[in-house]
Backbone as ProteinMPNN parsed JSONL, in Angstrom:
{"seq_chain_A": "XXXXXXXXXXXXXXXXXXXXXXXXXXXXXXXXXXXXXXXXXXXXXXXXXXXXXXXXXXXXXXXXXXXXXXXXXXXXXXXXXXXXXXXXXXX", "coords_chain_A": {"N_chain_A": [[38.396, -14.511, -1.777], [38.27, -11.66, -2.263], [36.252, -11.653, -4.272], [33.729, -12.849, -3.394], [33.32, -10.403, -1.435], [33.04, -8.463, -3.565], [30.434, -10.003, -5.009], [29.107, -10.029, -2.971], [28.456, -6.611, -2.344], [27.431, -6.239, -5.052], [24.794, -7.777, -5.055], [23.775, -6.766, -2.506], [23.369, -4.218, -3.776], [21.66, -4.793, -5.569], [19.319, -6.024, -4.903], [18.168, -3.516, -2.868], [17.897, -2.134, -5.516], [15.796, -3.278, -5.71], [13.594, -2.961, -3.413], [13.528, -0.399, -4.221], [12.343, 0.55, -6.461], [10.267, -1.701, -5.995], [8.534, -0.164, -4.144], [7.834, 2.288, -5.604], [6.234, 1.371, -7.767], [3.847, 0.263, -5.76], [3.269, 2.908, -4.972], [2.522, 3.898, -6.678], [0.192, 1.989, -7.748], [-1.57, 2.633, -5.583], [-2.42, 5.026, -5.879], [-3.608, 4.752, -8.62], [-5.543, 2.929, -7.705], [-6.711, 4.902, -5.774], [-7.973, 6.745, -7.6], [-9.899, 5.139, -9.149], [-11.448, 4.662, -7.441], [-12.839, 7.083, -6.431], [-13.866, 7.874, -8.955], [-15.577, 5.613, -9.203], [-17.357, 4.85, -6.87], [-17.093, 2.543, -5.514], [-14.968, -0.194, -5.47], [-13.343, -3.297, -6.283], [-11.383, -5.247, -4.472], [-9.007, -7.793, -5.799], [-7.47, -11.119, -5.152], [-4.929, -13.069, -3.955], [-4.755, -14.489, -0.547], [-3.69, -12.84, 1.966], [-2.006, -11.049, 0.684], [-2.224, -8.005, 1.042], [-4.417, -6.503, 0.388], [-6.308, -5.564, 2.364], [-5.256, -4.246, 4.138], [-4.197, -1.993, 2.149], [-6.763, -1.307, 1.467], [-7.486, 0.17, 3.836], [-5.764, 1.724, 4.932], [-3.517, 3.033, 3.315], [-5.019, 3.802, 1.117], [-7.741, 5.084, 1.905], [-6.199, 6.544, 3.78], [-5.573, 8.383, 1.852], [-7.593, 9.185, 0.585], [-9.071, 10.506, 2.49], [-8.071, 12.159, 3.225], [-5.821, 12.535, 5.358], [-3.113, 12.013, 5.934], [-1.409, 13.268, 7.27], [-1.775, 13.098, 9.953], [-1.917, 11.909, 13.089], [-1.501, 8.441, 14.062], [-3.494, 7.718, 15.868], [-5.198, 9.666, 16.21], [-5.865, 9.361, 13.343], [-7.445, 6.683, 12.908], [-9.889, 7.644, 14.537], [-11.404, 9.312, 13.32], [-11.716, 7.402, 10.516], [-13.505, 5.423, 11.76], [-15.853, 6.944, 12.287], [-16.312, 8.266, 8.922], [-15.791, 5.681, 7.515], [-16.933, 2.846, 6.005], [-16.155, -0.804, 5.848], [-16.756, -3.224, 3.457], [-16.3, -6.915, 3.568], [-16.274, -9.539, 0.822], [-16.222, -13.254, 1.383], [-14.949, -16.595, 0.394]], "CA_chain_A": [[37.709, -13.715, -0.778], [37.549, -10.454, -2.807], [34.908, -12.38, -5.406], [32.65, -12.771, -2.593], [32.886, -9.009, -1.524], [32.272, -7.922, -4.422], [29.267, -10.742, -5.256], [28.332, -9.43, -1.509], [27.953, -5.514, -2.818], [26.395, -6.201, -6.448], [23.726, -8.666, -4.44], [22.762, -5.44, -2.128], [22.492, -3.031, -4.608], [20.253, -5.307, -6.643], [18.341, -5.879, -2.954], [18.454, -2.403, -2.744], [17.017, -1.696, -6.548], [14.175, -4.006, -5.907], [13.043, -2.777, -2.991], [12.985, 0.686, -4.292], [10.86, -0.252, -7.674], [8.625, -2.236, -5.281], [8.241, 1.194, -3.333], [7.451, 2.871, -5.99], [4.91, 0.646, -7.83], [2.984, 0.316, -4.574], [2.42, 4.051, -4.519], [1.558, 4.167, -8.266], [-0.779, 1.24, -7.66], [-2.203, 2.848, -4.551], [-2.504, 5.844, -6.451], [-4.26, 4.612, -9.007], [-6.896, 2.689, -6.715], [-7.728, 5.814, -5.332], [-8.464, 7.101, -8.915], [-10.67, 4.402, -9.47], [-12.538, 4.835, -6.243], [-13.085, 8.141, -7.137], [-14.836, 7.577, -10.175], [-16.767, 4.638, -9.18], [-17.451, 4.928, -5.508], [-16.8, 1.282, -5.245], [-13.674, -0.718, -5.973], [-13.343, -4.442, -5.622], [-10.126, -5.659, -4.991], [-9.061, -9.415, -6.038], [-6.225, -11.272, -5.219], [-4.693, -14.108, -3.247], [-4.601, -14.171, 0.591], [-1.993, -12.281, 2.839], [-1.028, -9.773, -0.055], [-2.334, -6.985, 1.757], [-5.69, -5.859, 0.125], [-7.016, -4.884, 3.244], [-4.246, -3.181, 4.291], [-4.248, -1.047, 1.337], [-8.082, -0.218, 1.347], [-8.052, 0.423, 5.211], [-5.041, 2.358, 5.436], [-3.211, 3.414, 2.764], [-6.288, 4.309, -0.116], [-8.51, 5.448, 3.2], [-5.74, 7.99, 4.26], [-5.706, 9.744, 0.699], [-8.916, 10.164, 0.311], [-9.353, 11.137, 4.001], [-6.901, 13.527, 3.679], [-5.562, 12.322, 6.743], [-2.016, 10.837, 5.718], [-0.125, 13.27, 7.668], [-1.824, 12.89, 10.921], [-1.081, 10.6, 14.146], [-2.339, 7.149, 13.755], [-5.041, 7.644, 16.913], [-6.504, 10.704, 14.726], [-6.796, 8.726, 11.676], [-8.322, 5.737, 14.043], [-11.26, 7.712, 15.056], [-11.584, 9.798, 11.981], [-11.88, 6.216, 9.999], [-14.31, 5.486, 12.986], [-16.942, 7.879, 11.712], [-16.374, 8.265, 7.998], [-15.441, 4.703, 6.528], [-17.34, 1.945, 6.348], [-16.026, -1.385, 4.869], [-17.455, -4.841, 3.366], [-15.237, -8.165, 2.564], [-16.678, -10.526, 1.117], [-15.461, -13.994, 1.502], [-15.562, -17.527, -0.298]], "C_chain_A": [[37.289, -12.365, -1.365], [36.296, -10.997, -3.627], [34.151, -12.241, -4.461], [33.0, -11.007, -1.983], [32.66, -8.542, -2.526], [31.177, -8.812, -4.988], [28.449, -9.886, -4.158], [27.365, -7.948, -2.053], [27.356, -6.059, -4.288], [24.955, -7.107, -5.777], [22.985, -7.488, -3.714], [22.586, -4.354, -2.707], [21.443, -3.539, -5.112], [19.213, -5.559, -5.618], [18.049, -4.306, -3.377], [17.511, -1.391, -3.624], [15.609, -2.142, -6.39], [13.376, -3.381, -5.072], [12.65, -1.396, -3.433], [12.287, 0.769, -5.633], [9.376, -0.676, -6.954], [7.798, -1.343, -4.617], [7.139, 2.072, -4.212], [6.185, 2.619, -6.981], [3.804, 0.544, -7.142], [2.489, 1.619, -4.59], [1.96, 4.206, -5.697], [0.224, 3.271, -8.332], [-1.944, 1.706, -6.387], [-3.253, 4.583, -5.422], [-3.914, 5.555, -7.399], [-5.581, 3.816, -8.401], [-7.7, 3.745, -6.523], [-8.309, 6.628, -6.224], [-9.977, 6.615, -9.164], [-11.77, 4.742, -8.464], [-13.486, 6.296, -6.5], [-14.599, 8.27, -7.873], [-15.83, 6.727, -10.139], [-17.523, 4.571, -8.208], [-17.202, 3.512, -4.891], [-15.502, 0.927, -5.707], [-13.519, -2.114, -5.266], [-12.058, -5.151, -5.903], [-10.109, -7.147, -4.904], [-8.048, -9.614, -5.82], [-5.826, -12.756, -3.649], [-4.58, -13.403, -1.549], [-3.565, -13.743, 1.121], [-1.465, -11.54, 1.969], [-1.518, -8.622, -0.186], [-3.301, -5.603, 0.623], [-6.406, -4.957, 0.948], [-6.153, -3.73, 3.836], [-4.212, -1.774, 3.512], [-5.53, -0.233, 1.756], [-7.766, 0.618, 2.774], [-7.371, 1.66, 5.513], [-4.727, 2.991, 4.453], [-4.024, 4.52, 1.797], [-6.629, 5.283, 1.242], [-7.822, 6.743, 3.43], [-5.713, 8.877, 3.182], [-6.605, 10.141, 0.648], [-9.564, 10.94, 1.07], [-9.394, 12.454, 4.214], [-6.309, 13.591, 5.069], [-3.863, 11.994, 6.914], [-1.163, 11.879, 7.105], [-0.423, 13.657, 9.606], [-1.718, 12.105, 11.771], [-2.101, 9.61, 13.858], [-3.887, 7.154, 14.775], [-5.924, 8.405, 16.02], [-7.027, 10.159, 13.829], [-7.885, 7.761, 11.893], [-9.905, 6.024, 13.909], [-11.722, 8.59, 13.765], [-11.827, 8.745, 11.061], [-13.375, 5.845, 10.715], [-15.663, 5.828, 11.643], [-17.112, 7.707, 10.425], [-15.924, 7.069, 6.943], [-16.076, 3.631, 7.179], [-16.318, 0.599, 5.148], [-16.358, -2.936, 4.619], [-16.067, -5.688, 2.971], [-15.874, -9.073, 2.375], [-15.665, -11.485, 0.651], [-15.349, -15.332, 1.355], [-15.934, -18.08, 0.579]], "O_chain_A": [[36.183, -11.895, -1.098], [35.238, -10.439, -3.335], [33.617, -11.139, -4.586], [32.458, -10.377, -2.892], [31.619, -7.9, -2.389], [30.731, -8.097, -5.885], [27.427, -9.234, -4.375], [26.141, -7.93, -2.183], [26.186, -6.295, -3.985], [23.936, -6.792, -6.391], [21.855, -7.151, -4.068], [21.774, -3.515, -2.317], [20.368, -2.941, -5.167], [18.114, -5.05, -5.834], [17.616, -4.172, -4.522], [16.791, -0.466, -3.248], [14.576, -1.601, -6.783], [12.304, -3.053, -5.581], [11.51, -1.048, -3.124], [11.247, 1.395, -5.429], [8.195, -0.358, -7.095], [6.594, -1.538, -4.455], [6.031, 2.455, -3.836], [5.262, 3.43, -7.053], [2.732, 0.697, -7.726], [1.307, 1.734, -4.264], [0.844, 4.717, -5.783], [-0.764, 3.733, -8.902], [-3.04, 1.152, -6.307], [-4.439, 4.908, -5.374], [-5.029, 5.971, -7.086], [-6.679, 4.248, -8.752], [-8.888, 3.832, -6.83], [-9.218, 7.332, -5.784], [-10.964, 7.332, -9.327], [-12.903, 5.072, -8.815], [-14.697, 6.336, -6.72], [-15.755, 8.568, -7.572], [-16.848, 6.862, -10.818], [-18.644, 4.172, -8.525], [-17.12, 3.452, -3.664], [-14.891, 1.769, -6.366], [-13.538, -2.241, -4.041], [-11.645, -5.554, -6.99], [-10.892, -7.776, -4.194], [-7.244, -8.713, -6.06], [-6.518, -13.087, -2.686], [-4.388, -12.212, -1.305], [-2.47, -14.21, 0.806], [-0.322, -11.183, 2.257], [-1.425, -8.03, -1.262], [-3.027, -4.453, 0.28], [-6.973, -3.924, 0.591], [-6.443, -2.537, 3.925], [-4.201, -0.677, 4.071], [-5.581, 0.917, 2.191], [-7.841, 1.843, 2.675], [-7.919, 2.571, 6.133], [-5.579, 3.858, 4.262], [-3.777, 5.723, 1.716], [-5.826, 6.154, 1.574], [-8.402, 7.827, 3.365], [-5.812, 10.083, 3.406], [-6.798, 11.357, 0.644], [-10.374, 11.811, 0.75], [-10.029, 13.337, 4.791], [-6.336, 14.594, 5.782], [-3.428, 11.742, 8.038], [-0.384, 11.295, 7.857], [0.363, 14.242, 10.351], [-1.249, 11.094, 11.249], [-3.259, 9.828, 13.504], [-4.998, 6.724, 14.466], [-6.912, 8.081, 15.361], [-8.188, 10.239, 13.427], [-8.98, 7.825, 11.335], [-10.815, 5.309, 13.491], [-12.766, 8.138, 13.295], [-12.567, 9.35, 10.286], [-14.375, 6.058, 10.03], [-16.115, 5.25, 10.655], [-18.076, 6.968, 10.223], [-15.715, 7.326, 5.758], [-15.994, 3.354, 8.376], [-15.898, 0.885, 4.026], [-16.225, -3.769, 5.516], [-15.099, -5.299, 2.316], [-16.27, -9.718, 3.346], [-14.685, -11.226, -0.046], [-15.719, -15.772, 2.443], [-16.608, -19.099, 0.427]]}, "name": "protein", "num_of_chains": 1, "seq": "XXXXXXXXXXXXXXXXXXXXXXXXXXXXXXXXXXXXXXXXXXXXXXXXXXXXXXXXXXXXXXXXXXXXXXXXXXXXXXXXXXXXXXXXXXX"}
């Protein structure tokens, strides 16, 4: 019974590590998007379905460049509204 508490704790730290790597990748990768955008005015992202492309552009990218991140979601809403347009295309 101790083996499994301690399997238990070394299992959620390593939980624990991953998610905060995955955290931090995501903002380096978000980061760098908005680099790119930047520089190109375009940016075409690729990638399998459901792993949150749109998400990124719409929200994440969108609020940096906005300059919006640290306002209420309705604000950013209609502020998006006005100043973002966006295409997908789709096979």
């Amino acid at each position: 019974m101790n083996f499994e508490l301690i399997l238990l704790k070394e299992m959620e730290k390593m939980v624990n590590y991953l998610i905060k790597e995955s955290a931090k990748n995501i903002t380096e990768e978000v980061q760098l998007q908005c680099n790119l955008l930047k520089a190109n005015k375009q940016l075409i992202m690729k990638g399998a379905p459901g792993t949150g492309k749109t998400y990124s552009a719409r929200n994440e990218i969108a609020d940096i460049l906005l300059g919006i991140s640290n306002k209420f979601e309705e604000e950013k809403e209609e502020i998006k509204k006005i100043q973002l347009d966006m295409v997908q295309f789709l096979q």
